[in-house]
N, C-alpha and C positions, 0 to 999 in steps of 0.2 A: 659450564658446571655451576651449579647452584650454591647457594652459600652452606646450605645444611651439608651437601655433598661434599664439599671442601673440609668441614669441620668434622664431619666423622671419618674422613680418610686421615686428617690430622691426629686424629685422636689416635689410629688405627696405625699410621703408618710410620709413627713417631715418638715412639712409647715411652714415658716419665721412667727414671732409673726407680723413681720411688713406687711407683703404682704398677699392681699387678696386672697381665694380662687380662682379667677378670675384669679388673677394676678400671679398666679400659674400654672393654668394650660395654660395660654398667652404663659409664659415664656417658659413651656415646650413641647408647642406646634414651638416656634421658634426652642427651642435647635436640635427638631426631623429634622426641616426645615434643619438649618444647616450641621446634620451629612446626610441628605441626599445627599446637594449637594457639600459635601467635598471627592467625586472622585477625585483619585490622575488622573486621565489620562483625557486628553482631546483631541475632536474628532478629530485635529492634530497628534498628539503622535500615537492614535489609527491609524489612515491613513497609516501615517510613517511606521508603526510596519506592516500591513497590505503589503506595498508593499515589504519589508524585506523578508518574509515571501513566497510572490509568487516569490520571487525572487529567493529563495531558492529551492522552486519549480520547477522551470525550472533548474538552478541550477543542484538539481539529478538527472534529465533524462540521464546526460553524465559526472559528474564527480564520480570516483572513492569512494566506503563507508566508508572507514577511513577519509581521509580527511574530506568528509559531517559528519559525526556524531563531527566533532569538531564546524563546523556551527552550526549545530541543538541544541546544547546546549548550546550556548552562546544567541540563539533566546530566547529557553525554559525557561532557567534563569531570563529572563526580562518577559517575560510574565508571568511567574510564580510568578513572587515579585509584580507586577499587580494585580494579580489577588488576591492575599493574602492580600489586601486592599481590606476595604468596597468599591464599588463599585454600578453605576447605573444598574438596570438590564441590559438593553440594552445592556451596555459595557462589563459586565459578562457575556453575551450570545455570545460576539464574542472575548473575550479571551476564552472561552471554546473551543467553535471553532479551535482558531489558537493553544491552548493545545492538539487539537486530531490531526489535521495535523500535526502539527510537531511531534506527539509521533506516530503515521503511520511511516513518513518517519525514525525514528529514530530505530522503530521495523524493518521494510522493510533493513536499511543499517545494521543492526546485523544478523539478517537472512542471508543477503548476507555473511558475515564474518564467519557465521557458529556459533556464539553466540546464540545459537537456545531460552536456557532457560530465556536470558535476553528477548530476541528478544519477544518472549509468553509475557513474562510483562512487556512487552513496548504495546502492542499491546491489553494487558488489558486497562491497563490506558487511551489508545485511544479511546477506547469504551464506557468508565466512563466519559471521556470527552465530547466526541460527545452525550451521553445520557442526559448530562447535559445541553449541549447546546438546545437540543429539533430540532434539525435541522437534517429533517428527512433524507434529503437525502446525509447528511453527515454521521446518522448513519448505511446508508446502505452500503457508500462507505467506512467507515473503515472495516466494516464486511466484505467486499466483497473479501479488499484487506489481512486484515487475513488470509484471507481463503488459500492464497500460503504458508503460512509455515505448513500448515499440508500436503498439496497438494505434495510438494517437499519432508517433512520427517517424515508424516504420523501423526497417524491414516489417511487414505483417508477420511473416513465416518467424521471425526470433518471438512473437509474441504469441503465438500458436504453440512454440517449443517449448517455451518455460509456460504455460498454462497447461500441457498438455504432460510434463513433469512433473509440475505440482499435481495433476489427476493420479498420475501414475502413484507417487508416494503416499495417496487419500486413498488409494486401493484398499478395498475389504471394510473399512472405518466411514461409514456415512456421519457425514458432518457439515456444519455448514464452510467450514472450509474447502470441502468436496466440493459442495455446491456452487464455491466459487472459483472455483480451476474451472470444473466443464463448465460454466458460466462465459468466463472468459475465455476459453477454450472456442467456445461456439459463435462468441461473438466476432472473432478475431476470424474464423471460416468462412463468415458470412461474407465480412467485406472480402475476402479473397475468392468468391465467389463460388467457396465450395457448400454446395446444398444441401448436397445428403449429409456431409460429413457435420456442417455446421446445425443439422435438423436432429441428427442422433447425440451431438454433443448436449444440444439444448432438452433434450429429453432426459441424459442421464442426471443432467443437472436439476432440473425438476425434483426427478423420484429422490436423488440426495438431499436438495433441499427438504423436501416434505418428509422423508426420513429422519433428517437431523431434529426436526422438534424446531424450529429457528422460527417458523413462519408466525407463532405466536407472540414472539419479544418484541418492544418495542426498543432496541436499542440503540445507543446511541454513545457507542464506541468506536474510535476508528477500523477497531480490528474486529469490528460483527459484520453480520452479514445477514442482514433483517430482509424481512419482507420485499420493503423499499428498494433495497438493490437488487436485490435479485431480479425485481422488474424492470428497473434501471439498464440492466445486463440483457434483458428479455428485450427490451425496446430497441436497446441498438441490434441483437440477430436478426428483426423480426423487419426494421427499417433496413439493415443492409439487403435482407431476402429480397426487398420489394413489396412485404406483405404488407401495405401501408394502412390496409383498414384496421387488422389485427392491432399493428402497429400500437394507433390511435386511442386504442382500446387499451395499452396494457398503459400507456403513458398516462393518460385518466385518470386509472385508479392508481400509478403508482404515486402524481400526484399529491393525492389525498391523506398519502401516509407520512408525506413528512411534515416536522413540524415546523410551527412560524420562523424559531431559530435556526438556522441548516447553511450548509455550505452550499454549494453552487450545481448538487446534483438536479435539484427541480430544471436549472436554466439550463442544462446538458438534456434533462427531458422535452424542455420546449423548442430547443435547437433540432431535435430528433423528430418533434411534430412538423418544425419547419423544413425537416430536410421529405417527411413525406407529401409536406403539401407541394414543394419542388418537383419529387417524383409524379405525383397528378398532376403538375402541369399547371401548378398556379404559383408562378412568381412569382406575383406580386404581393398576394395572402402573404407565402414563406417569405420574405424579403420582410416583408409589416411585421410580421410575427418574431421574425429573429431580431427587428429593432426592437423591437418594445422589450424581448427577455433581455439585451443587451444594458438597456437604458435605465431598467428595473432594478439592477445588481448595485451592491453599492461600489463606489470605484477602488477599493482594495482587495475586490473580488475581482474585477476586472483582467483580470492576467492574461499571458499570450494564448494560455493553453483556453482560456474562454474565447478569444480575440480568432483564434484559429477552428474553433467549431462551427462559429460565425459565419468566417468565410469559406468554409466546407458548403455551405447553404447555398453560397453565389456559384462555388464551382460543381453544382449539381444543377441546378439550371438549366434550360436547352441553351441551346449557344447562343441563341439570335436574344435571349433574355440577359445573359449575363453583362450584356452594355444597356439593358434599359435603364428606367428613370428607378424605379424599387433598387434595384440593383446597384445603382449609384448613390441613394440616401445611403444606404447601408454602406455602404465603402465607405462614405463621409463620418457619417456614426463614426465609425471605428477605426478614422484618422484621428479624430478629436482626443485633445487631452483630457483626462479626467477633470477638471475644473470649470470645465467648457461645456459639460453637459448637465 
């Protein structure tokens, strides 16, 4: 029972010889008044916290995931001691809010670190957040972006279900959050090697894309979903199908759209040329190629989840390749300590 709850059944249940019933339930009619509008945060405070927040946002698009997870908790902490006050609705629906974004980003930079199990229940809580918030198309967009940790270190099929969940909740509403459910929806097909299934996901994602208006921003928000990625998303259906000329093609131009500062999606696009040059049957090229994006990064980009794209290259490979001489720099590569290279 809550403390306002306590105090007008006190009021109510307990009545002064001297005060009338009247003046009973007056009074405890004020005290409810009160605890309602005794929110510790004011639409100030909230603003404030709100630009922190996206700021942070842009923020991870290109800074390193250790470093961010020391950001993201010193955010979480205050919003979290917010929200653990009585609270206006209103205001409790956009701390909820800013608890599933930041507990995204906080899953998202464990994942990257290879923190897999934290990373799962970080990524619950976002959910529970966003659930709580009633803010649909944030709960499509945490589901959406879950859906890369099973994508990168399986089951496929839980990454198929929550992308294909967050579709379902983007129904009727073309958005670039749409766009990026059957994004990753489609992508997550491919590698399981469904065709049709992943050929009609990558199509709806398309017309949502170009629908939403998105293709024109240059953004550079964690929670956008620009041009760049959606090619990004395009490059791994089109590498898992086999289509490796297309492939080639969409990796190119998706290239070109990011800018000199950026996180680590460019070297996920050039692991993705190297896994096509794999599929044609040139080792050695993919093996060259995955060094050099490897040795390119700087070493607090370097994370498992880079380290593990890597040698997705080697285990594409024909067999008789994956003990050659390419084959073996590249393994050595990516024994070496940061310091060493």
């Amino acid at each position: 029972m809550t403390d306002h709850s306590s105090t007008l059944l006190a009021h109510l249940s307990e009545p002064s010889p001297v005060d009338s019933l009247e003046q009973q339930v007056d009074a405890a009619r004020r005290s409810v008044d009160r605890t309602l509008a005794a929110g510790t945060v004011s639409p100030n405070q909230l603003d404030l916290l709100d630009e922190q927040v996206l700021w942070s946002r842009e923020q991870y698009v290109y800074t390193p995931p250790a470093p961010m997870i020391k950001t993201l908790l010193g955010h979480l902490s205050e919003v979290e001691y917010l929200a653990g006050h009585r609270q206006p609705a209103a205001i409790q629906v956009r701390l909820s809010e800013l608890t599933a974004m930041l507990s995204t980003l906080m899953a998202d930079a464990l994942m990257k670190l290879g923190h897999l199990t934290r990373s799962q229940s970080w990524y619950a809580t976002a959910r529970n957040a966003a659930d709580d918030s009633g803010n649909t198309e944030l709960r499509a967009r945490v589901r959406a972006q879950a859906a890369m940790l099973p994508f990168y270190y399986g089951p496929l099929e839980a990454a198929v279900a929550l992308s294909r969940e967050a579709r379902i909740i983007c129904r009727g509403r073309p958005s670039a959050t749409a766009a990026f459910a059957s994004a990753a929806e489609a992508r997550a097909l491919a590698k399981l090697g469904d065709t049709q299934g992943a050929e009609a996901a990558l199509r709806h994602a398309a017309a949502a894309f170009e629908q939403s208006g998105a293709g024109g921003k240059t953004d550079n928000d964690a929670f956008g979903f620009p041009e760049r990625r959606f090619r990004l998303y395009e490059s791994g259906t089109l590498t898992a199908l086999g289509r490796t000329g297309l492939a080639r093609r969409v990796q190119e131009a998706a290239l070109l759209l990011y800018p000199k500062r950026t996180g680590i999606d460019p070297a996920l696009l050039n692991f993705e040329a190297a896994l096509c040059l794999a599929h044609e049957r040139n080792p050695t090229e993919a093996c060259q190629l995955a060094s050099a994006t490897y040795l390119r990064m700087t070493p607090e980009h370097r994370t498992p989840i880079v380290e593990e794209r890597a040698r997705e290259v080697i285990g594409t490979l024909p067999r008789g390749a994956q003990t050659g001489r390419a084959a073996r720099e590249l393994r050595e590569i990516l024994a070496l300590p940061p310091g060493q290279m």
